[in-house]
N, C-alpha and C positions, 0 to 999 in steps of 0.2 A: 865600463864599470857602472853597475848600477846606484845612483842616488839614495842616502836613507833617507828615508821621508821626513818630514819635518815635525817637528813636536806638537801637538795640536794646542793651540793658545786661544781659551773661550775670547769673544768679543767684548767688549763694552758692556753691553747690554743683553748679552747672551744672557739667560738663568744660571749655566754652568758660573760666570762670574761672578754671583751673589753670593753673600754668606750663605755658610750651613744654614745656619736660623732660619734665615728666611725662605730658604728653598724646602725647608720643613713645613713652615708656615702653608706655603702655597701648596703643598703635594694636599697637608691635610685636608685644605680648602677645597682643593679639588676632589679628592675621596669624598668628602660630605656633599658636595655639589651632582657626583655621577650615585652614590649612598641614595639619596635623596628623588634624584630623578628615576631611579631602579623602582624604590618604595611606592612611589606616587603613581608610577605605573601598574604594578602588583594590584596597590588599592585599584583605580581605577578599572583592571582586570577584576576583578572580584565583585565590584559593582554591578559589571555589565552581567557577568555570570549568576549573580542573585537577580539583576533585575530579569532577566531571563527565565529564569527558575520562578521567579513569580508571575511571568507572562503565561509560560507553558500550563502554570498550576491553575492559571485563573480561568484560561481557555477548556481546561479536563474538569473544571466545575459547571462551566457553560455547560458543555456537553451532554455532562450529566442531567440538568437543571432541561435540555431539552428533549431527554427522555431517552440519549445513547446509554449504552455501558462498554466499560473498557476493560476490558482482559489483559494485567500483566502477567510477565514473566514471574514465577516467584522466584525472591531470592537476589532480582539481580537490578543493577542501577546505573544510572549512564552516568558520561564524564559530566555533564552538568549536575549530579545530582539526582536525577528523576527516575522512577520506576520506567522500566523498559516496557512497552505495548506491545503486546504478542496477536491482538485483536481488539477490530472494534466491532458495534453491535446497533444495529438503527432498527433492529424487531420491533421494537414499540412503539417507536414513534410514529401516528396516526395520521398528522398535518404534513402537506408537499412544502410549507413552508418553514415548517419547525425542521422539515428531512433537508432539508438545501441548507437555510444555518447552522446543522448538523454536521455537513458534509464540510462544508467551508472551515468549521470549527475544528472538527477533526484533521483537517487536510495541514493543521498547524504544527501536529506532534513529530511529525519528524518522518521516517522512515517506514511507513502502514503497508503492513503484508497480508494481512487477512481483513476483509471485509464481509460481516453479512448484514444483507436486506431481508432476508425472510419474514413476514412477519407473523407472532405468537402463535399460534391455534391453529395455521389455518390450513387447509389441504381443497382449496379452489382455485381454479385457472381464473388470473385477474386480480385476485383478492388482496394484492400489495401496492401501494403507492407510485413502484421505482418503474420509470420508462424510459423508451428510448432518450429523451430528452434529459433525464436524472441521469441516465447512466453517462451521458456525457461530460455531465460536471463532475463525476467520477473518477472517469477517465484522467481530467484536467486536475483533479485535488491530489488524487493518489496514482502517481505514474507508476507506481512499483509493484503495485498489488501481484500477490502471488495466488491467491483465494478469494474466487468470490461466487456469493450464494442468492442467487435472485428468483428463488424459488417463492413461487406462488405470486407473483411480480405482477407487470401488467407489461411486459416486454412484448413485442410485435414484431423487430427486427434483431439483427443478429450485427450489423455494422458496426455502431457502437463498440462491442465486446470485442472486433477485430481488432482494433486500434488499442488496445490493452496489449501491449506486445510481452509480458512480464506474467500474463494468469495463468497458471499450470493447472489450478483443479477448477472446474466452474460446476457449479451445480443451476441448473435450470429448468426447474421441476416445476409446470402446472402453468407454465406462461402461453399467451396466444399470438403463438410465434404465424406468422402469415406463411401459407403454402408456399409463396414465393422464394420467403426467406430461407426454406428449410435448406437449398442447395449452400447458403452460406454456412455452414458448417466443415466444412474444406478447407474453409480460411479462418478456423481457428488455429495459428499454425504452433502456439505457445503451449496449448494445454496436451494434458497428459492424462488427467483423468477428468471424467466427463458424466455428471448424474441428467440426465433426459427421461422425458415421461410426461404422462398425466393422466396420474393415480387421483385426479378428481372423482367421487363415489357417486357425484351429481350431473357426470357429464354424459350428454343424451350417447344409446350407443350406435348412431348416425350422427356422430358430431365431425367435422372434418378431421379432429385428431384420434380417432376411430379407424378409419377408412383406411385400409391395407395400400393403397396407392400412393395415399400420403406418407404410411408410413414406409412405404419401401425406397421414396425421396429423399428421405431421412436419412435413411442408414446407409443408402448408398453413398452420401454426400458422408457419412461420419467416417464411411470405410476409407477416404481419401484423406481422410485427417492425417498429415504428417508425420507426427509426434503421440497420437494419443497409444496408452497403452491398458488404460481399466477403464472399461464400460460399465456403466449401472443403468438400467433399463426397469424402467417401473411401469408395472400392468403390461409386459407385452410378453405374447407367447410366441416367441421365435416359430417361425416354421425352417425347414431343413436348407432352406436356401437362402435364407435371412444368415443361418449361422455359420454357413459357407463362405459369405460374404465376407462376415466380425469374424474371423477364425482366427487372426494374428492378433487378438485383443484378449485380454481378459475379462469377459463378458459375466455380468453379475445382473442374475434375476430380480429383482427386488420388489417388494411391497411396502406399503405404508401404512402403518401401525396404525 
């Protein structure tokens, strides 16, 4: 037969043994005490989140102040508050040293998918600040980048831009990429569209980036490209075996305005 169990009888000093009153007393205490510690936390969240919102903002004046521009989304706003960056813009900026605390400066916003280096006006091989050495601290600022434009640069190698495992379109129009390098184009294995050339109007026409030899290194190395799927070629006029070559790309002639 089984046992009824026994009546439960609070302790001594159990709470259940206390007056009503007082175990009112205490509950309320307690409510104000976890009330309280909820509050002060909230605050303290809100703090960090304004003080933040004033880091981000102070940092996107830098920026500005060193001659970048920032391209938002319009319309749209993050969970802290802040205009969304759809691109950033270092064309103007002149100094290799004002471009570095640019980069660093930049590298604070959060999540940067589009980057250009091109700088203003120019349509000369060399005529931009950004080298292989820049483009490393690139690499290191912004892991994500999905776009980037280093057109009219002073790029020499292609290493660098391999280690960008994330750039789908690169644009590389007017750099003096070394004969060596141009087999690195292979091991772009991320991008997908690909602007190449040098529609320099000053470049000698015995210049090495001239010479059918170099260029046929070129596009042999482009045609093993992985991934890529739209070519833009500026100043060059395919011959029938160059485009037998691209035939599984979409090959875009192009000139520069």
């Amino acid at each position: 037969m089984s046992k009824i169990p026994a009546k439960y009888l609070p302790g001594k000093f159990s709470l259940a043994s206390w007056p009503a009153w007082i175990q009112m007393v205490v509950a309320c205490f307690a409510g104000a005490l976890f009330g309280g510690y909820a509050a002060s936390t909230a605050a303290i969240s809100k703090q960090e989140q304004s003080a933040q919102r004033q880091m981000v903002s102070s940092s996107m004046d830098h920026f500005i102040k060193l001659g970048g521009e920032i391209i938002r989304q319009p319309d749209s706003v993050s969970d802290e508050g802040l205009p969304v960056i759809s691109k950033l813009g270092f064309y103007a900026i002149e100094s290799r040293y004002r471009l570095q605390q640019a980069i660093f400066c930049g590298g604070s916003f959060g999540d940067i998918r589009q980057l250009d280096f091109a700088p203003l006006g120019a349509n000369k091989v060399g005529a931009g600040i950004v080298d292989g050495n820049v483009l490393k601290v690139i690499a290191r600022n912004f892991p994500n980048v999905e776009y980037l434009d280093v057109s009219h640069c002073d790029v020499t190698e292609l290493a660098p831009i391999q280690n960008m495992k994330n750039v789908h379109i690169l644009k590389i129009l007017n750099n003096p990429i070394e004969y060596a390098e141009l087999q690195g184009f292979r091991q772009l294995d991320s991008v997908t569209e690909l602007w190449v050339g040098w529609p320099d109007p000053k470049l000698d026409s015995d210049s090495l980036y001239r010479n059918l030899e170099v260029r046929k290194t070129m596009l042999q190395s482009i045609a093993e490209m992985k991934n890529l799927k739209k070519l833009y070629l500026f100043d060059m006029r395919l011959r029938e075996s160059e485009r037998k070559l691209l035939e599984k790309f979409e090959v875009i002639n192009a000139r520069m305005n």
